[in-house]
C-alpha positions as a printed Julia matrix, in Angstrom:
431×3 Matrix{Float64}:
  38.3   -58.16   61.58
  39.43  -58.79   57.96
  36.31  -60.85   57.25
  34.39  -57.89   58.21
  36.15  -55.55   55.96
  36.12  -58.04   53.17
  32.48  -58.78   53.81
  31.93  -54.68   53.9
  33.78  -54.73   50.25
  31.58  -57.15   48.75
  28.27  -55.51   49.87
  29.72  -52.25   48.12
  30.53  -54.31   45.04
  26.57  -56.26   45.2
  24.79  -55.06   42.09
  22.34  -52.39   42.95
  18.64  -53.94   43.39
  16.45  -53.97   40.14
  13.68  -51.57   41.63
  16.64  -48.98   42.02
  17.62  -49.09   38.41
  13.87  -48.78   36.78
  13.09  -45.47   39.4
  16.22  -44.18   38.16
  15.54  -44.51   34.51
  11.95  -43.31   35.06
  13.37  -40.06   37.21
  16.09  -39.36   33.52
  13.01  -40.54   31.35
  10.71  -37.54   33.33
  13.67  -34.75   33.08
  14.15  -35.66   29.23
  10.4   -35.38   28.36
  10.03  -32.5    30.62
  12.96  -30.84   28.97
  11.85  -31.41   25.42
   8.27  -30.67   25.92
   9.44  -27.15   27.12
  12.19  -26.54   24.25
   9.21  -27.9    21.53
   6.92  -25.23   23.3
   9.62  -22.53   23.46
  10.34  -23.34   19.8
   6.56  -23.16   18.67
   5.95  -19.86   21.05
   8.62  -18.01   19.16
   8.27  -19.71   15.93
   4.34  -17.79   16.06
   5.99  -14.6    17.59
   8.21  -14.97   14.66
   4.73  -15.73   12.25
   3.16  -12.81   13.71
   6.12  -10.07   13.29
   7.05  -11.29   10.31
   6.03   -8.42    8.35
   8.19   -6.03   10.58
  11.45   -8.28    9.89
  11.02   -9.08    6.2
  12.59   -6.15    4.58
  15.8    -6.59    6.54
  16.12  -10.45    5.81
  15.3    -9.62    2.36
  17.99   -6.93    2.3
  20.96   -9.2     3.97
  20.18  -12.1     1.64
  20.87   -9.72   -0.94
  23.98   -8.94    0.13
  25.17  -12.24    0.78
  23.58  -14.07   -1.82
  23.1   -11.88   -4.31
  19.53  -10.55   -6.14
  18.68  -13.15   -8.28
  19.09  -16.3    -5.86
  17.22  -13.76   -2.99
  14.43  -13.69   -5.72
  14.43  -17.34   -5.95
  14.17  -17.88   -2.61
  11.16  -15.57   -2.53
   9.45  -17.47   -5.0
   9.77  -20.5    -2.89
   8.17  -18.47    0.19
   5.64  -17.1    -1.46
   4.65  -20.26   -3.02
   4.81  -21.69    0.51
   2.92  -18.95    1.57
   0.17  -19.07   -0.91
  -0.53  -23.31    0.45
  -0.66  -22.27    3.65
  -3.3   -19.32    3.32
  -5.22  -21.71    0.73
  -5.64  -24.37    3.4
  -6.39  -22.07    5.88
  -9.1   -20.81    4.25
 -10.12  -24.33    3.01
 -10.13  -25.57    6.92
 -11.36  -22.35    8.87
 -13.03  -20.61    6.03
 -13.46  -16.74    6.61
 -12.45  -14.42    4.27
 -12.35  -11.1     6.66
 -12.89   -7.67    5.85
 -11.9    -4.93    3.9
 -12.42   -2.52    5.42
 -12.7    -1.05    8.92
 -16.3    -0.74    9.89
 -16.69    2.06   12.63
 -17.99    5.48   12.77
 -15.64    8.37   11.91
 -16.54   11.97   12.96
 -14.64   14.65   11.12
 -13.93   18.15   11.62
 -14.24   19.94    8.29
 -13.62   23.85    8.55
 -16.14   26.05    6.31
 -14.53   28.61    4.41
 -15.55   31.59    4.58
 -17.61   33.04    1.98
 -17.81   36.22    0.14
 -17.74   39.75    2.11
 -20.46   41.97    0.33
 -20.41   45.75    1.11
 -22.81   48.12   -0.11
 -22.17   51.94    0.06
 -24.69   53.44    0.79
 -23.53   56.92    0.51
 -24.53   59.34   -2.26
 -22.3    60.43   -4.8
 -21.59   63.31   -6.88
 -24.02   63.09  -10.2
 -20.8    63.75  -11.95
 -19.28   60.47  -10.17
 -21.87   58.14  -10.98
 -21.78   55.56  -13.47
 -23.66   56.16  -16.5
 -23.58   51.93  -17.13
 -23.96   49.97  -14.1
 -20.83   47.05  -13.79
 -21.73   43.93  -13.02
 -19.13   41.94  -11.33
 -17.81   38.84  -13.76
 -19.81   35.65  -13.92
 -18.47   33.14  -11.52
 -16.51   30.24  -13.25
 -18.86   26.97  -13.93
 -18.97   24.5   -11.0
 -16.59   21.43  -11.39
 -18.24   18.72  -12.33
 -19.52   16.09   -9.86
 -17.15   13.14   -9.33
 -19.0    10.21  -11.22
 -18.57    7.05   -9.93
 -18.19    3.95  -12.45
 -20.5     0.46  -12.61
 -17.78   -1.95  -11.37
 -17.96   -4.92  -13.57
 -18.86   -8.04  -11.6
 -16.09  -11.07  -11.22
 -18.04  -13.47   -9.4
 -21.32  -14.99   -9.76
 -22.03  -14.12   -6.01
 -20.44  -11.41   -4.68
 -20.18  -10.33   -0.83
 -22.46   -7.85    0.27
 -21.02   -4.43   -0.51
 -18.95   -6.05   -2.97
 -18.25   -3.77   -5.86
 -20.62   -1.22   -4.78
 -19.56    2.39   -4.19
 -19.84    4.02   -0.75
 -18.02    7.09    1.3
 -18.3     5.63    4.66
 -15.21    6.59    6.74
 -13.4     9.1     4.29
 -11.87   11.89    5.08
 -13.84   15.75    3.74
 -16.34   13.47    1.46
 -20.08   13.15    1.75
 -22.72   11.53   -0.03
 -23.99   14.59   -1.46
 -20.87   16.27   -2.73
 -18.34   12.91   -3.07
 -14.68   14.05   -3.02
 -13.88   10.25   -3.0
 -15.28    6.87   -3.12
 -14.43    3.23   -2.15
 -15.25   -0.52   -2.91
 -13.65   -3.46   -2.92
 -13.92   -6.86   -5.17
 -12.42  -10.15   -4.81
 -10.54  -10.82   -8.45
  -9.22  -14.22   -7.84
 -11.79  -17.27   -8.07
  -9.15  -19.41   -7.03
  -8.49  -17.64   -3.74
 -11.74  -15.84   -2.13
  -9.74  -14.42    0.47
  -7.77  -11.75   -1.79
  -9.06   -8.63   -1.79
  -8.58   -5.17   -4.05
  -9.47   -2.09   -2.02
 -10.53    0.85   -4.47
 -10.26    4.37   -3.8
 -11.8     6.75   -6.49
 -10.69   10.31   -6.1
 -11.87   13.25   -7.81
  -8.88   14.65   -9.63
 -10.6    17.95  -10.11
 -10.46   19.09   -6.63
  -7.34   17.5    -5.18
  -3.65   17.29   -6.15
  -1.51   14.59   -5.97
   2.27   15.23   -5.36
   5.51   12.69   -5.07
   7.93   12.82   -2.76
  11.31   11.31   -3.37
  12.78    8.86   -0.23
  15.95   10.25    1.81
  17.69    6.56    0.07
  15.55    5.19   -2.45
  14.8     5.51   -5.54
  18.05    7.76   -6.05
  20.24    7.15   -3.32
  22.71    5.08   -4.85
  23.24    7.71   -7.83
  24.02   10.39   -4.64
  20.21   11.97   -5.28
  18.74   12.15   -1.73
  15.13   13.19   -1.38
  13.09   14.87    1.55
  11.41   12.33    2.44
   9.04   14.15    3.77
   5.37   15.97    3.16
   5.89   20.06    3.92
   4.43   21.17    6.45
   2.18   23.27    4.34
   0.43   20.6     3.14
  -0.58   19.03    6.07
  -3.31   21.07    6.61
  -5.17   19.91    3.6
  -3.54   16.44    3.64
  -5.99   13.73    2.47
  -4.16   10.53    1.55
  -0.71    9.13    1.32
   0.44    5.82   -0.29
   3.71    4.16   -1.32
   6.23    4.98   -4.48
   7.34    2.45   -6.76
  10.5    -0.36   -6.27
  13.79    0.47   -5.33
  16.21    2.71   -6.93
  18.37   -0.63   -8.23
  15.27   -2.67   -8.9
  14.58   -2.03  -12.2
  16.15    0.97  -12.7
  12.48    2.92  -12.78
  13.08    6.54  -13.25
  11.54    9.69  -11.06
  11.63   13.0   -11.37
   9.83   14.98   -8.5
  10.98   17.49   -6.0
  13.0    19.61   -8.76
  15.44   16.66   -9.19
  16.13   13.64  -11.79
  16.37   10.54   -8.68
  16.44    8.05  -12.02
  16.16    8.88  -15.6
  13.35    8.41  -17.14
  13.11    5.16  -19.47
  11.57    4.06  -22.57
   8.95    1.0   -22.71
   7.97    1.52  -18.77
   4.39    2.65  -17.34
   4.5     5.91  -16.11
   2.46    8.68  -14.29
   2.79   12.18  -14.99
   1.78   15.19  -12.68
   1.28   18.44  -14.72
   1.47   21.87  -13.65
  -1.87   22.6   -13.62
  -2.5    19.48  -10.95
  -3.91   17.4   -13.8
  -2.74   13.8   -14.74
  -1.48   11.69  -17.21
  -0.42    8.04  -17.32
   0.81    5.64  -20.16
   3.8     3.87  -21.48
   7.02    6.36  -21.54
   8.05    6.59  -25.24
   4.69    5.63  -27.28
   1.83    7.35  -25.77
   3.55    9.64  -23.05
   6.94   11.7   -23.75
   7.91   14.47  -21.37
   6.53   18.05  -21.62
   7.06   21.14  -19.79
   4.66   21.08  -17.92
   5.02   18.24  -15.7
   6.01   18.71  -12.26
   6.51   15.15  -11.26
   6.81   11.84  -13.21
   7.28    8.8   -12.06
   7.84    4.78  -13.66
   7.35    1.26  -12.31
   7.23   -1.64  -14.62
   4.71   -2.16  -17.34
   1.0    -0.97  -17.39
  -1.46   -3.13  -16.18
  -4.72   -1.58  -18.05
  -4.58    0.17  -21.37
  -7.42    1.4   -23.43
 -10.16    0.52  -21.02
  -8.55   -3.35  -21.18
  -6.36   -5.54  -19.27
  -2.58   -5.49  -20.73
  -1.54   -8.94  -22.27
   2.18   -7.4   -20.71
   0.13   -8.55  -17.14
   1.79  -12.26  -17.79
   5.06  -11.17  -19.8
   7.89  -12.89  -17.79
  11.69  -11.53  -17.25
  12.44   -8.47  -16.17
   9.52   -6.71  -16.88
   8.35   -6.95  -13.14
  11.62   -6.32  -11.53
  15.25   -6.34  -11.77
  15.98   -9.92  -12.16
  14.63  -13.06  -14.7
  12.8   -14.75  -11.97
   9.14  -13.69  -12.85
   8.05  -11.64   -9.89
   4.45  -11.09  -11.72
   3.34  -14.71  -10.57
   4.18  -13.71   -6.92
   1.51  -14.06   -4.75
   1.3   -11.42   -2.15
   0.69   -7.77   -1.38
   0.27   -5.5    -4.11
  -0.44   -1.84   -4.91
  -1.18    0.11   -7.73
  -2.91    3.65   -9.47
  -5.17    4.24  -12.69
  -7.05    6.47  -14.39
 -10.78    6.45  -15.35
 -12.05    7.5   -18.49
 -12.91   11.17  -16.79
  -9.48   11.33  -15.67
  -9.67   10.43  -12.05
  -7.72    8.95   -9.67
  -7.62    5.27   -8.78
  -5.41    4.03   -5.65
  -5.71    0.27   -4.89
  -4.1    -2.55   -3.08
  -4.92   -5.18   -2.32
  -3.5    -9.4    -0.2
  -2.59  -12.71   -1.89
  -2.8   -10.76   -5.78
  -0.77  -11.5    -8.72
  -0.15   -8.75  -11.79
  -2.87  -10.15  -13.59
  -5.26  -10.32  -10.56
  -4.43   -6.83   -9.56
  -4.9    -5.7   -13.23
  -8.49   -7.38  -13.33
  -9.37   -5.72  -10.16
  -8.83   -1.34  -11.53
 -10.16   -2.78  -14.81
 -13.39   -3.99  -13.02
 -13.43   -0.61  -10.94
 -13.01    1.52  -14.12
  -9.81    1.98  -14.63
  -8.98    2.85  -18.53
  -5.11    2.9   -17.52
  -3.08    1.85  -14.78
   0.39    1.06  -13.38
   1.59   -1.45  -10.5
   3.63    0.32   -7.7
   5.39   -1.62   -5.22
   4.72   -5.19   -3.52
   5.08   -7.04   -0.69
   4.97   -6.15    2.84
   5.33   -3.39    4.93
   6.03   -1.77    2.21
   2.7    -1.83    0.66
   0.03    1.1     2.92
  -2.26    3.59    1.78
  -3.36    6.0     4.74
  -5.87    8.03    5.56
  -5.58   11.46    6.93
  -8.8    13.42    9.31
  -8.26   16.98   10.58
  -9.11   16.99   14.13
 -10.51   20.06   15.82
  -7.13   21.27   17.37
  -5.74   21.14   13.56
  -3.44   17.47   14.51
  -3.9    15.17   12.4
  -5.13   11.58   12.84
  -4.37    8.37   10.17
  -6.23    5.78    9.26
  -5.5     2.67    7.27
  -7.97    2.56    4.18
  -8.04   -1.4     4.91
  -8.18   -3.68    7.53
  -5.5    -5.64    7.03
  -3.19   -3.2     5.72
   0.63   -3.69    7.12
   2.28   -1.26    9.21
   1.53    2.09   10.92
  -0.88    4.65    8.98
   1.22    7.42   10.75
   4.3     6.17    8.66
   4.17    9.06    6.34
   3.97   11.6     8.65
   7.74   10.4     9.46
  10.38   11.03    7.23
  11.05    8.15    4.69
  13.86    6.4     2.67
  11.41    5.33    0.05
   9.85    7.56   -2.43
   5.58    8.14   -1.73
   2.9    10.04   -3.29
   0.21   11.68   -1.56
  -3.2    13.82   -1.7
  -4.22   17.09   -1.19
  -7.4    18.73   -0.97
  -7.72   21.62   -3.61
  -8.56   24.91   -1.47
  -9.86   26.77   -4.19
 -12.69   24.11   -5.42
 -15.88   24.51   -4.25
């Protein structure tokens, strides 16, 4: 009996066989690689949800980083990511080519309501010989038609250019045709070095729309206890052409706006600004030397320093410091989204954006479209949108991006905003 236990012990104490040892390091070695194959795909699943929202989530990283790390080291670390940024869509394009499109290219139908023209009644009932006129009145001349928005040769940047490159068209805009252009749009490529960038153009005729500012419900006065609407009236929707984004942030740069009968910033010397006047007319230049404030104007508003002056690109394009922003880094040399408005020589209306631009780029772009002076607004994304609004035939309204690859919702300023945005209306009385 106790050589069977003993004998029992030492078969539980006999090493396990060599076969059993290498299937049970092959059965860990399959649950490991299993395991880290699906963590490495989890990782790169969200890491390109992550890619592909980014856009939504920027704004509130940016705004936590500057709370915890202040604004200048949250501009430094957006000069690394943009730099990083800026390889990765180079050797994308380098290894996939493609350079996409700037615009959308479908067929838009509009609704466009006639208005009504004169009522003439003739009496045709005798009068009195006493009654009658002994001069006949003519009713006054009418006024002299406005004139017919001209659209300027777009100097050419490149040797080659894409097809519809830098020529004119008004394909897919709202109350515009050929005939009788109330706006226009191209679109050129201003950076050699990256054929991928693109500057959408939209000419407007400034004679027979109006372009109004709205001050956000936060920014750019928020901070000084100046709230805004936020939001276009009501009465203007019905002639609503075009919307587009304001300038930076109350804080960065201290850019003043007046609009909406209140100061959100005061207005600063040295800075580019745009002036609306009473009459619906418009004036840009640099606030102190060749624009001061006048009665007259209804809404003014500054961001940074002018990118075209006199018909030229500004040298002020490459100026470092603050000139771009509130802090020293150089936020002119970022590469990224980018918006901006001019004037032409006839006093018309410019609104551009445009991927992947620097100032200078951006600048080169409304110079080559016509632009005799204009003024950066803000950067980056989502913030950076232009919209396009068509009346449909129940009277809603329906938005548009003006590019492809514009960020965000065109509907986003038919919500009520925290930042400041201008937009378009159509001029009811113009022919």
């Amino acid at each position: 009996m106790l050589r069977r236990v003993r004998g029992e012990m030492d078969a539980a104490d006999s090493p396990v066989p060599a076969t059993n040892a290498v299937e049970t390091h092959s059965a860990h070695s399959r649950r490991w690689r299993r395991a880290l194959l699906f963590v490495t795909a989890g990782t790169l699943v969200a890491g390109g949800l992550a890619f592909t929202q980014k856009d939504r989530y920027t704004d509130n990283l940016a705004e936590l980083s500057r709370s915890v790390i202040g604004n200048e080291n949250t501009a430094k670390v957006e000069r690394v990511y943009f730099r990083i940024q800026d390889r990765v869509d180079r050797t994308k394009y380098r290894l996939l080519g493609g350079k996409g499109r700037a615009f959308e290219e479908h067929v838009t139908v509009q609704y466009v309501v006639r208005e009504p023209g004169p009522v003439i009644v003739i009496d045709r009932r005798a009068k009195p010989a006493d009654e009658r006129p002994e001069l006949l009145d003519f009713p006054a001349p009418p006024p002299p038609p406005l004139p017919v928005l001209e659209l300027p040769k777009v100097h050419r940047l490149r040797e080659k250019p894409d097809p519809g490159e830098g020529e004119w068209t008004t394909a897919g805009l709202p109350r515009t045709t050929p005939e009788r252009p109330l706006m226009a749009k191209t679109f050129v490529r201003p950076d050699p070095a990256r054929p991928y960038a693109v500057a959408g153009i939209l000419l407007v005729d400034s004679h027979r729309t109006q372009m109004k500012m709205v001050g956000g419900t936060k920014d750019p006065g928020g901070d000084r206890g100046v709230a805004g609407p936020g939001a276009i009236p009501d009465a203007d929707h019905g002639n609503l052409l075009v919307a587009w984004n304001g300038g930076f942030q109350g804080p960065h740069g201290g850019f003043g706006m007046v609009a909406n009968g209140k100061e959100y910033r005061p207005l600063r010397t040295g800075l580019a600004t745009v002036a609306v006047m009473e009459d619906g007319s418009l004036k840009m230049g640099e606030w102190g030397r060749t624009l001061t404030r006048e009665p007259d104007m209804v809404a003014i508003r500054q961001n940074a320093a002018l990118l075209v002056e006199n018909c030229e690109v500004s040298p002020r394009t490459t100026e470092g410091n603050d000139t771009w922003g509130y802090v020293q880094v150089d936020s002119s040399e970022f590469i990224t989204w980018r918006s901006a408005i001019g004037l032409t020589r006839d006093g018309n209306l410019i609104v551009a954006a445009g991927n992947s631009l620097s100032a200078a780029t951006l600048a080169k772009a409304l110079w080559a479209a016509g632009a005799c002076t204009a003024m950066q607004l803000d950067i980056n994304t989502p913030y950076v949108l232009t919209s396009l609004f068509f009346k449909e035939q129940d009277g809603t309204l329906r938005a548009e991006r003006f590019m492809a690859s514009m960020p965000d919702s065109p509907g986003r300023f038919l919500r009520t905003q925290e930042r400041d945005f201008m937009y378009l209306t159509y001029h009811a009385a113009a022919p």
